[in-house]
N, C-alpha and C positions, 0 to 999 in steps of 0.2 A: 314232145307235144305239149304245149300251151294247154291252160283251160279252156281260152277261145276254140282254137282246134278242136277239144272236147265237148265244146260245145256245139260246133258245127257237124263232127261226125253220128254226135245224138241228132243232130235235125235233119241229116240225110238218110238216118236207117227209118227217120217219121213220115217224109216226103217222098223216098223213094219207091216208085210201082203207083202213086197215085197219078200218075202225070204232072204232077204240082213241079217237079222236079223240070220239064219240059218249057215251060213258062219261063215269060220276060218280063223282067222287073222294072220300071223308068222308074229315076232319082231324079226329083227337080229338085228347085228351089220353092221355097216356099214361106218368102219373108215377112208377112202380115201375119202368122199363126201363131196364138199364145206360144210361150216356150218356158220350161222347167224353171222354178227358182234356184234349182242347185246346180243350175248346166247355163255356159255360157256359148255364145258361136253363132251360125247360120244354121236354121232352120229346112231340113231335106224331108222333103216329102217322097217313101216311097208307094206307088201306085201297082199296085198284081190284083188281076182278077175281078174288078170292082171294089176291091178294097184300097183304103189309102191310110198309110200309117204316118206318124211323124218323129224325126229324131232331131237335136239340135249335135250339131258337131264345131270344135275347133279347125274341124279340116272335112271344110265340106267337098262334095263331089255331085257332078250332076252324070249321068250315063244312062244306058238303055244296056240292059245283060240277062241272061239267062240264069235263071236260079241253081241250075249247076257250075255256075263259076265259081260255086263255094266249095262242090267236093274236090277234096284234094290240094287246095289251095293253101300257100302260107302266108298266114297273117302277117307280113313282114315290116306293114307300113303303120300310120295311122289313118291314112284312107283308105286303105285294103279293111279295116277293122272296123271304118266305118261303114261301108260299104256294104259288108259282112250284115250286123247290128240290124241297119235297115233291110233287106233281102229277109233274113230272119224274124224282124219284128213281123214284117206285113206278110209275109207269108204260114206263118204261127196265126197271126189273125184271122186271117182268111179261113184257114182250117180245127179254128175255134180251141185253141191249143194253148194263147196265150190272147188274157184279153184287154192290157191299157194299149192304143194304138196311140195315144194323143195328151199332149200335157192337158193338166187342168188348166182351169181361167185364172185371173191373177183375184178375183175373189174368194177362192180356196187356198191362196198360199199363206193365208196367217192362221187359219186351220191346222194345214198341212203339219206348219213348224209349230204349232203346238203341243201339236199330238206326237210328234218326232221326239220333243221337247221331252214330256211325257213320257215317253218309250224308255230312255235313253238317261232319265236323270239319276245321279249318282253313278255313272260312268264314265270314263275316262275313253274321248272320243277322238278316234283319227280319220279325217276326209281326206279322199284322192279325187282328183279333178272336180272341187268344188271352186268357185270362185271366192277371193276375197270377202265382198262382205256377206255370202251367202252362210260362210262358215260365222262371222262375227256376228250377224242374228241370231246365231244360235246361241241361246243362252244355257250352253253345256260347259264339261270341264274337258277342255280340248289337250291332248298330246300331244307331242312333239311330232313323234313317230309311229308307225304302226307296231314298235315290235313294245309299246308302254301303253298301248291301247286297250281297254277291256271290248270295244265295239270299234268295228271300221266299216267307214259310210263308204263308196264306191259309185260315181255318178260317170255317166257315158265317159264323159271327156277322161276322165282316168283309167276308164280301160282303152280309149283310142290314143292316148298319148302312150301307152306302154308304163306307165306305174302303176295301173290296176291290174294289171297282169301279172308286173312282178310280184304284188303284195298278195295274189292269190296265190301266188306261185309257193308263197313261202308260208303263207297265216290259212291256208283254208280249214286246214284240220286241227289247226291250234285255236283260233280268234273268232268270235262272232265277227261275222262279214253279214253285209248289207249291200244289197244295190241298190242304188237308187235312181230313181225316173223313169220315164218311156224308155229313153236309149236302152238299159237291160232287161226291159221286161222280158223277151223272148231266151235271153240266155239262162236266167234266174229261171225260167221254166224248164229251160232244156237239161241246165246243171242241179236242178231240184235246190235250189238257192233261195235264201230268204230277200226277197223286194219288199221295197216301200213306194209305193207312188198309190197311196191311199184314195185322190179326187182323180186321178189320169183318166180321162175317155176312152171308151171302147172306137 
């Protein structure tokens, strides 16, 4: 079992017997919405219950699914996991469990990286699925690798592309780990995980 899976089977014993469980999720598109500075991709809006969450993905998906397509399911893909991510965001929002639904505006992203900045300085840092120059803004002492890391950043697209996964797989109990963005906020809840997405909207 993955952390993802651990994380999902904590949000099915949270949802299950509320009805919440019974509910259908729609995944658009949603390409006008601010989106994360550390996450690159298309922009999926998911919509449950009157709430509406946002995730940026390298592998987006649009669908209409029942919030039980999560129990029992293997995270096999990176649209399976993204898919997962949203389902979970918005449905943790909705039941008041996990609360960034939505990036910040791009007026809080030189904040954001300051205070990151801040957090983080005099350690030796390694990002998964950050992009290019979101990592070179950062004015940290970057690592090659996770296993020379003293801190590992962790933003959606590196747990949907499957190397946040492994690196959880292997550093959770050794490394400070970090997620980062809207994309984990709901798993960082679910996993009792340290997030960053300091300006994110509810």
């Amino acid at each position: 079992m993955t952390v993802w899976e651990e994380a999902r089977d904590v949000f099915q014993q949270s949802v299950c017997d509320t009805g919440c469980e019974h509910g259908t999720v729609l995944l658009q598109r949603c390409p006008d919405a601010p989106t994360c500075q550390y996450q690159r991709g298309a922009c999926i809006e998911a919509v449950y219950g009157g709430k509406n969450a946002q995730l940026v993905s390298n592998f987006p998906i649009s669908a209409a699914t029942r919030v039980s397509f999560l129990f029992g399911a293997k995270f096999d893909s990176p649209e399976k996991r993204t898919a997962a991510a949203a389902i979970m965001n918005v449905v943790m929002n909705f039941l008041c469990l996990a609360r960034i639904a939505r990036s910040c505006i791009p007026a809080s992203f030189g904040p954001c990286r300051s205070y990151l900045e801040d957090e983080l300085r005099g350690m030796r840092v390694f990002c998964s699925g950050f992009p290019h120059e979101a990592v070179d803004a950062l004015d940290l002492e970057m690592a090659e690798d996770p296993e020379n890391a003293d801190v590992i950043l962790i933003s959606g697209n590196g747990v949907f592309s499957g190397q946040g996964i492994d690196i959880l797989e292997r550093s959770r109990t050794t490394c400070r780990i970090i997620l980062v963005g809207p994309e984990t906020a709901a798993a960082a809840s679910l996993l009792e995980m340290e997030h960053w997405c300091p300006f994110g909207r509810h």
